[in-house]
N, CA, C and O of each residue as an XYZ file, in Angstrom:
492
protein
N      34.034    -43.335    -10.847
C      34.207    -41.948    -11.238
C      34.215    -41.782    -12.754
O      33.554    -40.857    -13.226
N      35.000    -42.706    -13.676
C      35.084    -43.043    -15.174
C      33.380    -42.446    -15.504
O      32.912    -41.426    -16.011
N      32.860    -43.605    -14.954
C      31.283    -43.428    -15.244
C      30.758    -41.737    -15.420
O      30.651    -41.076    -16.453
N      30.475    -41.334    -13.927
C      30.261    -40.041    -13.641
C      30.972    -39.148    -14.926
O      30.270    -38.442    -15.650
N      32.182    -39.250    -15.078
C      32.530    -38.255    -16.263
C      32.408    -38.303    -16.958
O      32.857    -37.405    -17.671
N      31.489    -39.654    -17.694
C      31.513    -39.577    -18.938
C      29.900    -39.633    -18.994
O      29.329    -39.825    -20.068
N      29.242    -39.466    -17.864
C      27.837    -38.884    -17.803
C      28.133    -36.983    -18.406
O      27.796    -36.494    -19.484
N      28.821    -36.340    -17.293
C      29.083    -35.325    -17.540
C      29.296    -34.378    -18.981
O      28.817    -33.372    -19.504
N      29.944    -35.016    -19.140
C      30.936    -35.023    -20.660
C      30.172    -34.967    -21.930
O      30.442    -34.235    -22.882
N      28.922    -36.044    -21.829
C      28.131    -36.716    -23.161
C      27.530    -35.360    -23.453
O      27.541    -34.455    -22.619
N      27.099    -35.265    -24.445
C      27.156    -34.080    -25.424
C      25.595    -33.845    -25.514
O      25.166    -33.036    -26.337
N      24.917    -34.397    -24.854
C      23.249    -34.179    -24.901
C      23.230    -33.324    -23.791
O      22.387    -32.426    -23.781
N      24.263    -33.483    -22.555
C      23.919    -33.173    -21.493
C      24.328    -31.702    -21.388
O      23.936    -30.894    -20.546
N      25.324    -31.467    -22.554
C      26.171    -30.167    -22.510
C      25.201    -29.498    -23.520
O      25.208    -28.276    -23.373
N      24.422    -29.901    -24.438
C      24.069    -29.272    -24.996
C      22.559    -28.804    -24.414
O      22.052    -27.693    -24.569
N      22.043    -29.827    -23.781
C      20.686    -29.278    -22.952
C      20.839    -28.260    -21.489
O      19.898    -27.725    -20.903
N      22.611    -28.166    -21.037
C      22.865    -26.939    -20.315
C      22.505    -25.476    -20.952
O      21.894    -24.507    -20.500
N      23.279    -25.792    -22.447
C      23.364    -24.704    -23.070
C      21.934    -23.864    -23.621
O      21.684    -22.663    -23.719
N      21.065    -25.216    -23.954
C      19.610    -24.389    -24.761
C      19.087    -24.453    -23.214
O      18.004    -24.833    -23.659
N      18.907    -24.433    -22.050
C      18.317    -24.100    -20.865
C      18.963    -22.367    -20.925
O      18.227    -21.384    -20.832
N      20.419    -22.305    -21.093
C      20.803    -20.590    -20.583
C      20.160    -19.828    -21.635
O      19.726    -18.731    -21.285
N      19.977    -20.218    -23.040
C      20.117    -19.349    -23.973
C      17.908    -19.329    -23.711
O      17.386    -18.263    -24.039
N      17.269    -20.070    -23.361
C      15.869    -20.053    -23.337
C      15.763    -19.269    -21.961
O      14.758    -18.564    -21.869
N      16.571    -19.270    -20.946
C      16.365    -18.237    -19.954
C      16.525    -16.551    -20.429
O      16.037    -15.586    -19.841
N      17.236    -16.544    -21.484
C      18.156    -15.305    -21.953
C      16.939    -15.091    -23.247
O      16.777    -13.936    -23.641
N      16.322    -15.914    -23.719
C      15.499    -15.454    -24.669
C      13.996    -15.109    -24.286
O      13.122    -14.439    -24.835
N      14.072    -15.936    -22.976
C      12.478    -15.932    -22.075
C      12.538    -14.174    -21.527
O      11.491    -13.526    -21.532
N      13.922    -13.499    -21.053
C      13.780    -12.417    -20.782
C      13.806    -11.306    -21.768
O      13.537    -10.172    -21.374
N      14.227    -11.613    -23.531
C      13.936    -11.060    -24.132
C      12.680    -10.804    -24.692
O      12.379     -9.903    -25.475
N      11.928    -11.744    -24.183
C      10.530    -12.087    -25.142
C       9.605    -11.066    -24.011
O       8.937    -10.135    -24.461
N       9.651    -11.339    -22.622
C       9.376    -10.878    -21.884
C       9.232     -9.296    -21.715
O       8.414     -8.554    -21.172
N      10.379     -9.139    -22.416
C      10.328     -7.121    -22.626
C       9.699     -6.658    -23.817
O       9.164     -5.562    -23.985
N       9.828     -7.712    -24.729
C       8.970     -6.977    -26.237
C       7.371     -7.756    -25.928
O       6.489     -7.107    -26.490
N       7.127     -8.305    -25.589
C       5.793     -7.882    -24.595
C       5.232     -7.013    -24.305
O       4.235     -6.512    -24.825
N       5.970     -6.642    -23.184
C       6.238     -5.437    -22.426
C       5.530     -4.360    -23.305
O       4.344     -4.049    -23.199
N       6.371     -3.869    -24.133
C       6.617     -3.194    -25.283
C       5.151     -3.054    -25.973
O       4.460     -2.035    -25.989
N       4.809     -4.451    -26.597
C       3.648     -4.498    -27.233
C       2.688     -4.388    -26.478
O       1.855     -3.694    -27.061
N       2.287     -4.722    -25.382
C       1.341     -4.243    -24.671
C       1.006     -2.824    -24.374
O      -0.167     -2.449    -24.389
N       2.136     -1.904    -24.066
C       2.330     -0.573    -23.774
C       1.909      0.081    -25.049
O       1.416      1.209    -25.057
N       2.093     -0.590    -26.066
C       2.165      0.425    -27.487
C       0.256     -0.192    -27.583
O      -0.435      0.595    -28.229
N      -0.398     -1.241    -27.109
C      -1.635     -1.509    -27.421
C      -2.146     -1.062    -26.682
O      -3.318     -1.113    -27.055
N      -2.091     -0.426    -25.446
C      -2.238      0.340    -24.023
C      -2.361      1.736    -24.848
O      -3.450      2.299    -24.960
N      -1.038      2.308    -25.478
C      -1.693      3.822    -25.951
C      -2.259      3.613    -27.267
O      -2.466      4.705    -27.794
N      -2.499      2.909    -27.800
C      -3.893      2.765    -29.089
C      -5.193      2.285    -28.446
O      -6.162      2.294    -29.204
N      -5.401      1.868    -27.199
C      -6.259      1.466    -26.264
C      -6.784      2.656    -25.388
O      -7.903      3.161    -25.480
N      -5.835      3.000    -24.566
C      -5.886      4.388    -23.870
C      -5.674      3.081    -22.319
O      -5.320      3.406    -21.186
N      -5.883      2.220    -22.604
C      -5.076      1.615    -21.345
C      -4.106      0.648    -21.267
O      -4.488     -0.479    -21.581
N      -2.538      0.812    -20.817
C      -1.922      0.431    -20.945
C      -1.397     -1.483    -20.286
O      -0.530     -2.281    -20.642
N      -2.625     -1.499    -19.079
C      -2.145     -2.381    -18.625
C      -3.793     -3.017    -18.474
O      -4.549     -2.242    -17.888
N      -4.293     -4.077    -18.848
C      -5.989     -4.464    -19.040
C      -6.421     -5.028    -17.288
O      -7.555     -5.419    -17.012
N      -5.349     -4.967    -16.324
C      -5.544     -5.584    -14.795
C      -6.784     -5.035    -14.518
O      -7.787     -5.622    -14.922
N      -6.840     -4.412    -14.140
C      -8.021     -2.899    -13.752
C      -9.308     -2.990    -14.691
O     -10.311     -2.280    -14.622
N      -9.073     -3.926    -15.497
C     -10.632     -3.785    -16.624
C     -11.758     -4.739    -15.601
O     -11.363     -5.775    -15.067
N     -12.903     -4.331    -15.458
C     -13.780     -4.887    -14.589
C     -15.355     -4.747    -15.371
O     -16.124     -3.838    -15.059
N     -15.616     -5.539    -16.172
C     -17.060     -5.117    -17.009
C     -17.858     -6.354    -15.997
O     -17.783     -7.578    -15.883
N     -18.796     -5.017    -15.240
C     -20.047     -5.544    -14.679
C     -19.317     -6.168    -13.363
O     -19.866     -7.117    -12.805
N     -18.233     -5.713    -12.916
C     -17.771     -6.159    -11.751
C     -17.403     -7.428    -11.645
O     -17.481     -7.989    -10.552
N     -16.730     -8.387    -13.284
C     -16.529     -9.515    -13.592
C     -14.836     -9.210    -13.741
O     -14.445     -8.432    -14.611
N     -13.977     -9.824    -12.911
C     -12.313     -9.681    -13.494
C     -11.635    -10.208    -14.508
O     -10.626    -10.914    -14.513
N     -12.443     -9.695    -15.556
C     -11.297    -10.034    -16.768
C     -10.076     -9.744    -17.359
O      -9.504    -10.372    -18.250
N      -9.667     -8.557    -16.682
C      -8.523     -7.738    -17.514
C      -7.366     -8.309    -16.951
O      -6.312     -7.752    -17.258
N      -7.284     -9.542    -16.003
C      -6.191    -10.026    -15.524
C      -6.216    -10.996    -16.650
O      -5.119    -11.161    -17.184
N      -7.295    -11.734    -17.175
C      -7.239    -13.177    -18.209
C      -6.624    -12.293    -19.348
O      -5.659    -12.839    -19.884
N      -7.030    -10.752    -19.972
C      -7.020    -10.337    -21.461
C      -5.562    -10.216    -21.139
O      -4.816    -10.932    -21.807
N      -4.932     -9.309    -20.084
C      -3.133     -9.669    -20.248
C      -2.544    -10.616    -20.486
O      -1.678    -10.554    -21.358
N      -2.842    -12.059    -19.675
C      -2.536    -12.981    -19.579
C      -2.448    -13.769    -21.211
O      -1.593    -14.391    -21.841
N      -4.056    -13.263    -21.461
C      -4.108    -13.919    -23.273
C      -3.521    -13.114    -24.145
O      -3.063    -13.807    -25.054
N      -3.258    -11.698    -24.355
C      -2.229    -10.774    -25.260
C      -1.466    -11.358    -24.593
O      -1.739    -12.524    -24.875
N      -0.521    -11.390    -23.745
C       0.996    -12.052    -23.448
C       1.251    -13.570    -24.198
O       2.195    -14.074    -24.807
N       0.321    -13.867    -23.936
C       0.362    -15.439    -24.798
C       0.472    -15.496    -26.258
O       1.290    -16.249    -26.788
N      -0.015    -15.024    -26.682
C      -0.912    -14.810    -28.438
C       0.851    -13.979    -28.604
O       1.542    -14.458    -29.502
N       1.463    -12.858    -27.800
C       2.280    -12.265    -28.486
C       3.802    -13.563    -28.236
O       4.567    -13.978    -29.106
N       3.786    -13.805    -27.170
C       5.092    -14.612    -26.913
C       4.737    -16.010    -27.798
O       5.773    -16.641    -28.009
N       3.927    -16.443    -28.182
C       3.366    -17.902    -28.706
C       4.089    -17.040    -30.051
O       5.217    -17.512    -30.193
N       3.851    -16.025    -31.007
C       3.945    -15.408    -32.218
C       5.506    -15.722    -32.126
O       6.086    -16.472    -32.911
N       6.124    -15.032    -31.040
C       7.765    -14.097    -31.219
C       8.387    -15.593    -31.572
O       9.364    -15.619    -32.320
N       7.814    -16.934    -31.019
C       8.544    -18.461    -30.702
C       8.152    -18.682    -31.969
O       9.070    -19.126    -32.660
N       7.062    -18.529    -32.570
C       7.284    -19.567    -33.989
C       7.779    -18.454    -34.656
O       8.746    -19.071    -35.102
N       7.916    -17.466    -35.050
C       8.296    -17.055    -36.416
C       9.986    -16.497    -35.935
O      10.678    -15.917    -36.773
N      10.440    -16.722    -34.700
C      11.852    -16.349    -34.805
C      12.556    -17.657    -34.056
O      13.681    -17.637    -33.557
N      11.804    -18.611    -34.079
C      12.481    -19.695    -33.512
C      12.200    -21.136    -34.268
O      13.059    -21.886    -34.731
N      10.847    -21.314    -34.269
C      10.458    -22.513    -34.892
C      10.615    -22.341    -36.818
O      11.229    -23.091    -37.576
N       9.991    -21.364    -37.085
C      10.183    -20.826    -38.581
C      11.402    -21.080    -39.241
O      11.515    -21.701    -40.298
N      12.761    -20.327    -38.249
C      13.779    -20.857    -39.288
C      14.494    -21.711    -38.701
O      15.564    -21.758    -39.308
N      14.487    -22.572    -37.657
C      14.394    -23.731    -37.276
C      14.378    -25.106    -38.749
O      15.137    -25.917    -39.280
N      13.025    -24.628    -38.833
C      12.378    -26.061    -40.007
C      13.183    -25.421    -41.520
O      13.830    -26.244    -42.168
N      13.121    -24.057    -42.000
C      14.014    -23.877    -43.157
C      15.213    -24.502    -43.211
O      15.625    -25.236    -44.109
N      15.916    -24.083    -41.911
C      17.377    -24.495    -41.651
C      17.292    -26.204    -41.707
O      18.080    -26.866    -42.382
N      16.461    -26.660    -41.077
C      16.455    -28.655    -40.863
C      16.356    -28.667    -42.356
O      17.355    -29.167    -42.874
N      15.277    -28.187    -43.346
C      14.922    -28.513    -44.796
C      15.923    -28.482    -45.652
O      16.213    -29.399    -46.420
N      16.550    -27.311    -45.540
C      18.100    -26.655    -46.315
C      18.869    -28.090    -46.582
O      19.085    -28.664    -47.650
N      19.225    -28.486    -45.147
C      20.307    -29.212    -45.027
C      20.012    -30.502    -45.107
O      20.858    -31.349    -45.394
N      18.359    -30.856    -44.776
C      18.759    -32.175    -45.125
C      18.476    -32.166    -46.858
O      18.832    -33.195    -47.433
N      17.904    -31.146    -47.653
C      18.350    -31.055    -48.847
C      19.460    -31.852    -49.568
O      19.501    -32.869    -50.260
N      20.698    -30.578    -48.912
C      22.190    -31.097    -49.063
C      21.915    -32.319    -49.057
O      21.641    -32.801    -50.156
N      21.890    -33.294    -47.770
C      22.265    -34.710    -47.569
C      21.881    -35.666    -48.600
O      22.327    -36.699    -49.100
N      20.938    -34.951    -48.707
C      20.241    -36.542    -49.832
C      20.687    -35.970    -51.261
O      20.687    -36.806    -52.165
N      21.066    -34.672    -51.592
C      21.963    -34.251    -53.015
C      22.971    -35.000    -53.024
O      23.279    -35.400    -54.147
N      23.930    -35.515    -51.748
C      25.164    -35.487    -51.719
C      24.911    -36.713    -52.287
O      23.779    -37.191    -52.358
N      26.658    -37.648    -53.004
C      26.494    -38.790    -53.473
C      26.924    -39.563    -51.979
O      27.226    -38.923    -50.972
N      26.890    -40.923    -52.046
C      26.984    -41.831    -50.556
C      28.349    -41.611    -51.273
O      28.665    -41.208    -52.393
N      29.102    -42.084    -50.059
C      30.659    -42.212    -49.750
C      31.166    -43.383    -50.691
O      30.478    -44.401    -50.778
N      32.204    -43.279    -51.309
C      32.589    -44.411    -52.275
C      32.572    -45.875    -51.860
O      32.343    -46.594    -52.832
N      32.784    -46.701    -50.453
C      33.236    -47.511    -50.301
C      31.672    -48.271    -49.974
O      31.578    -49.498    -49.968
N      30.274    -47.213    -49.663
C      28.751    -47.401    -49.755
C      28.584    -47.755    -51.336
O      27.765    -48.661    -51.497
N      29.031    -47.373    -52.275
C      28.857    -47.001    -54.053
C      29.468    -48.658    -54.275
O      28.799    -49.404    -54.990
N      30.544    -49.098    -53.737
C      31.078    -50.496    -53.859
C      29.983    -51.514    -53.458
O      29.543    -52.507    -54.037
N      29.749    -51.046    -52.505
C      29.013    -52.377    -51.483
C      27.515    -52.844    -52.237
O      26.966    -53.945    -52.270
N      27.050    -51.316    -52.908
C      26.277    -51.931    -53.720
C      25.841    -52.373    -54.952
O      24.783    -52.722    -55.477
N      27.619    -52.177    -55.390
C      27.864    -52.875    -56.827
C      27.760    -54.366    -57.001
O      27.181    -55.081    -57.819
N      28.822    -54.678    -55.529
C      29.040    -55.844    -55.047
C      27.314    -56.915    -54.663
O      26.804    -57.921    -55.156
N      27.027    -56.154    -53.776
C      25.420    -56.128    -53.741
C      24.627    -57.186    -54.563
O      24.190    -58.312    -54.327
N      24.627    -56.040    -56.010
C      23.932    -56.220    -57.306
C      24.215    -57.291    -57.711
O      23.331    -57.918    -58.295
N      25.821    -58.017    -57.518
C      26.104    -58.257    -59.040
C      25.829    -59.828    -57.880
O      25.179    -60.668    -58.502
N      26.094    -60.174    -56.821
C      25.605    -61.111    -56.340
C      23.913    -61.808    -56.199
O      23.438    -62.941    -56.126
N      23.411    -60.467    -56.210
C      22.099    -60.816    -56.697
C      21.698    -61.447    -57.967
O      20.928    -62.395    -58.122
N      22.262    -60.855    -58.737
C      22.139    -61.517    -59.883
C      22.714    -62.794    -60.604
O      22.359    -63.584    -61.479
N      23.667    -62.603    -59.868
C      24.556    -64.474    -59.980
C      23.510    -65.542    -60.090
O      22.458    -65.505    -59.452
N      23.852    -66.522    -60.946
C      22.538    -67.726    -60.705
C      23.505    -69.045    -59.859
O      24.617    -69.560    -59.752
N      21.960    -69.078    -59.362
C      22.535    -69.977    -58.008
C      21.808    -71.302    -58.729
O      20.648    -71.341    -59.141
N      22.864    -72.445    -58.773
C      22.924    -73.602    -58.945
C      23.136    -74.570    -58.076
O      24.155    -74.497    -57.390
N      22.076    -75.879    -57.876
C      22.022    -76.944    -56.963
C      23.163    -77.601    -57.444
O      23.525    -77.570    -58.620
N      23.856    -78.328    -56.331
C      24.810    -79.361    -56.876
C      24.570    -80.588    -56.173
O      25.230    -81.592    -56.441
């Protein structure tokens, strides 16, 4: 049982619960401003929904939704997800490598040095 809970517990597993709810919760937001953009390209179009488009009795207007839905939800993911995603990773690992190493790292490679440089003599 030890085992099992500490499957449970581990922090990859809690955290890949969490980005599953919040990508269900963002999949239905993305899903309505879609919606949205399609409807608003529908009345600059004069048709709101492309199902029904049939040139030459060929069904394309099911693929052109399918590809505006894509092209718009592919957009909404990089520039409000992936975009400041990579700023935010850049920012910080900024910080990290500004920061100085921890003092007792600053020793080790004093210590390091100065052994390197020692001359080593046969006896």
């Amino acid at each position: 049982m030890k085992g099992f809970k500490d499957f449970i517990m581990r922090g990859n597993l809690v955290e890949l619960a969490v980005a599953f709810v919040m990508g269900a919760a963002f999949a239905s937001v993305v899903t309505t401003f879609t919606a949205v953009l399609l409807s608003l390209i529908g009345k600059a179009g004069g048709r709101p929904n492309f199902n029904s488009y049939n040139p030459g009795g060929v069904p394309v207007g099911v693929f052109l939704t399918a590809l505006i839905s894509f092209l718009i939800l592919a957009a909404v993911v990089y520039f409000f997800v992936v975009k400041p995603y990579e700023a935010a990773r850049t920012r910080f690992a900024r910080q990290e490598e500004d920061a100085a190493p921890p003092e007792d790292v600053q020793l080790l490679k004093e210590i390091r040095d100065l052994l390197a440089g020692r001359p080593t003599g046969t006896m």
